[in-house]
N, C-alpha and C positions, 0 to 999 in steps of 0.2 A: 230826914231823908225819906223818901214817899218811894215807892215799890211799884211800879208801872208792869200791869199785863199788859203783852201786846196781843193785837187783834191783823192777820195779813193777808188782805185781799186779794185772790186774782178770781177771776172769771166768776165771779159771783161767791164763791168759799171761801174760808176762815182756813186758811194753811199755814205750813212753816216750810221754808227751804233750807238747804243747808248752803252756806257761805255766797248767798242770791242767786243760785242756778236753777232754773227754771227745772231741768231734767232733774233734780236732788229734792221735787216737794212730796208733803205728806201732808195729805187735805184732813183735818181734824173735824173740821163741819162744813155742813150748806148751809150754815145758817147764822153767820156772822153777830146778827142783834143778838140771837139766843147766847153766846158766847159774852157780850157785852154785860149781859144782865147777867151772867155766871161768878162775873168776876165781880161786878158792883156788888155782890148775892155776897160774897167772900170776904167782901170789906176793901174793896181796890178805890183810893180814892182819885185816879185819871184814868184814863183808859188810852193805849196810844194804839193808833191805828194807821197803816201803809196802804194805800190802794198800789199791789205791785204793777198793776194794770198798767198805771199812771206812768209810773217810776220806769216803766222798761218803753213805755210809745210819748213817753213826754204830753201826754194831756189824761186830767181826770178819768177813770172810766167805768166806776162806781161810786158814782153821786150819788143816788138814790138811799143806798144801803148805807152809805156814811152817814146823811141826816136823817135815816128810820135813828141808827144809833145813838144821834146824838141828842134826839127826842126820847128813845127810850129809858136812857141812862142819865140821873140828873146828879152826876158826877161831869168836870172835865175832860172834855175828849179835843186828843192831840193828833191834827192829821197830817201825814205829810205821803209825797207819791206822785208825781206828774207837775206840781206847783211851779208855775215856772214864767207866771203873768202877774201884773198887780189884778189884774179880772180874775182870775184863777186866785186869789186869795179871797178878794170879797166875797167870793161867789162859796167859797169853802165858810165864812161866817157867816153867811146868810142861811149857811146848811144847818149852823147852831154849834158849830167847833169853836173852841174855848183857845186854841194852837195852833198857829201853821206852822208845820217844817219845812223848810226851803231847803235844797242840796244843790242840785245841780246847775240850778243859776246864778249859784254863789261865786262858781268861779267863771263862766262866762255873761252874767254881766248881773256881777254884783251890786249896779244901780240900782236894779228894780228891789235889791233885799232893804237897801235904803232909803230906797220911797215908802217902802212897807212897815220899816220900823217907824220912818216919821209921821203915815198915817195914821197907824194902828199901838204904837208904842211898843217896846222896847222888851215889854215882858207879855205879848202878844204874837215873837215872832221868835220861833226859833230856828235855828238852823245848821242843820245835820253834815259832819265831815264824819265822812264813810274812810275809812284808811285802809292800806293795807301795803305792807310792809314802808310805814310813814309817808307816802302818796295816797296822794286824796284820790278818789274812784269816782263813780257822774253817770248819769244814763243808767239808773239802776243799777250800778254796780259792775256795769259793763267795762267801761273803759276808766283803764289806772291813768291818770296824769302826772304830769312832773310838778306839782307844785304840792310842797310840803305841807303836811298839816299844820306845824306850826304858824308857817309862814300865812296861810289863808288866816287862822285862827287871827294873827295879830290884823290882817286886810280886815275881818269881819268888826273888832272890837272899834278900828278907827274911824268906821262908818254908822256905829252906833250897837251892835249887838253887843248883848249879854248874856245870853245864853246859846248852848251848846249840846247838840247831842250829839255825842263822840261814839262810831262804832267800827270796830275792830272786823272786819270780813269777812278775815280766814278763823276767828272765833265764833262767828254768829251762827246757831243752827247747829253748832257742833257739843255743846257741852263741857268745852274744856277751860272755863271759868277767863273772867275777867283778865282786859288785858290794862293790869296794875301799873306796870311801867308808861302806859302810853299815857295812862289818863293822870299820872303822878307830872308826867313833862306837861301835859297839857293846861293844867292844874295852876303851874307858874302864870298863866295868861291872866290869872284873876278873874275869869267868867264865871258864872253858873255851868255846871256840866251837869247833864243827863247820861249815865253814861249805860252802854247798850253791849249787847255780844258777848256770849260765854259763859253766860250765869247756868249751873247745873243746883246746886245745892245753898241750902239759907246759910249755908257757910259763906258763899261766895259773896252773898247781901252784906254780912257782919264783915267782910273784909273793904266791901266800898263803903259800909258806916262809918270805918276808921277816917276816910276820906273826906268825910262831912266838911271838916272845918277849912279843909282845900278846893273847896267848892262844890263835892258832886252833891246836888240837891235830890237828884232820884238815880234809880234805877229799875233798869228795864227789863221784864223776862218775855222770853217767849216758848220756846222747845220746854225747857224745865218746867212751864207748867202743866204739861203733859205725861209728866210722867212720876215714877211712885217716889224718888229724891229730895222733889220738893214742895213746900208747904206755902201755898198762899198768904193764909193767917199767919204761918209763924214768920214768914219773910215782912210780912208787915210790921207788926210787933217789933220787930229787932230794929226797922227802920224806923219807928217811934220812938224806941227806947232815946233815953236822954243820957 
């Protein structure tokens, strides 16, 4: 299991929010690359990055700074944020991302996430259900919908996905560690999960390591690598161990 800094872009910074609210951020840098190379510097071997620009107006709006990133760090970089075209993909590989994350076109019109998998294959596309009390969320987090996570999760697998990054909303930004139960039911779909929100401490790591062999392939932090709790190296380490 691989240990995913995140990198969250709005207005040109490297910030965190707490459960995606615009009014709840905390700008950590102006200088998002430098942040990229902090964590490659640490031993991170992907890097995932949200432009929330994207993710809240539905189109890209830090292009630029995603492929400075993705040339300066010669690790994988996972972007997802506004994605919501098969153009809006090409044009994120052409930036030199290794990963699209897809959300919110997954559930109004999950074609395009299937032209994308059948273009680019299968472990080139990943795609994010945001939950939040087991309804899927869209529009950056804006609007909850009626369609259950499960229920997409099995829509996404019969259309070809295999991977998944699963995040928890009301845990994201907050520190109150991984939401275990959700990603244990989700876990039954037989995907790949990346699973995201609530990580405070390398405890929280060693408790999605147990999860390995249920799928979760990584995990992802954000807020906890901010502060004096948690261990970049030693979250690594744990997520290597065998």
């Amino acid at each position: 299991m691989i240990v995913i800094p995140a990198i969250d872009i709005r207005q040109g910074n490297s910030v965190r929010l707490k459960q995606g609210k615009i009014d709840a951020e905390t700008i950590h840098s102006t200088n998002p690359v430098f942040i990229a190379k902090l964590w490659k510097a640490k031993g991170a071997q992907r890097i995932h990055v949200v432009d929330l620009d994207g993710a809240f107006n539905g189109v890209g709006q830090n292009k630029k700074i995603i492929k400075d990133i993705c040339e300066a760090v010669d690790i994988p970089v996972e972007v997802g944020g506004g994605i919501r075209t098969l153009d809006a993909v090409k044009e994120l590989f052409d930036a030199g991302a290794s990963y699209a994350i897809l959300g919110t076109v997954a559930v109004y019109n999950p074609d395009i996430v299937r032209k994308a998998v059948a273009q680019y294959g299968a472990d080139k596309i990943i795609v994010a259900i945001d939950a939040k009390d087991g309804k899927v969320a869209i529009g950056g987090w804006k609007d909850i919908t009626h369609v259950e996570v499960l229920e997409l999760a099995k829509q996404l697998k019969e259309i070809g996905v295999e991977e998944i990054l699963y995040t928890d909303i009301s845990r994201d930004g907050m520190l109150t560690g991984p939401d275990i139960s959700g990603i244990k039911k989700l876990a039954k779909m037989k995907m790949r999960i990346i699973a995201s929100g609530g990580v405070k401490t390398v405890k929280d790591i060693a408790k999605l390591k147990k999860l390995e062999k249920s799928g979760v392939i990584a995990a992802i932090v954000g807020s906890a690598l901010y502060t004096d709790d948690f261990s970049l190296e030693e979250a690594i380490k744990i997520g290597e161990a065998s």
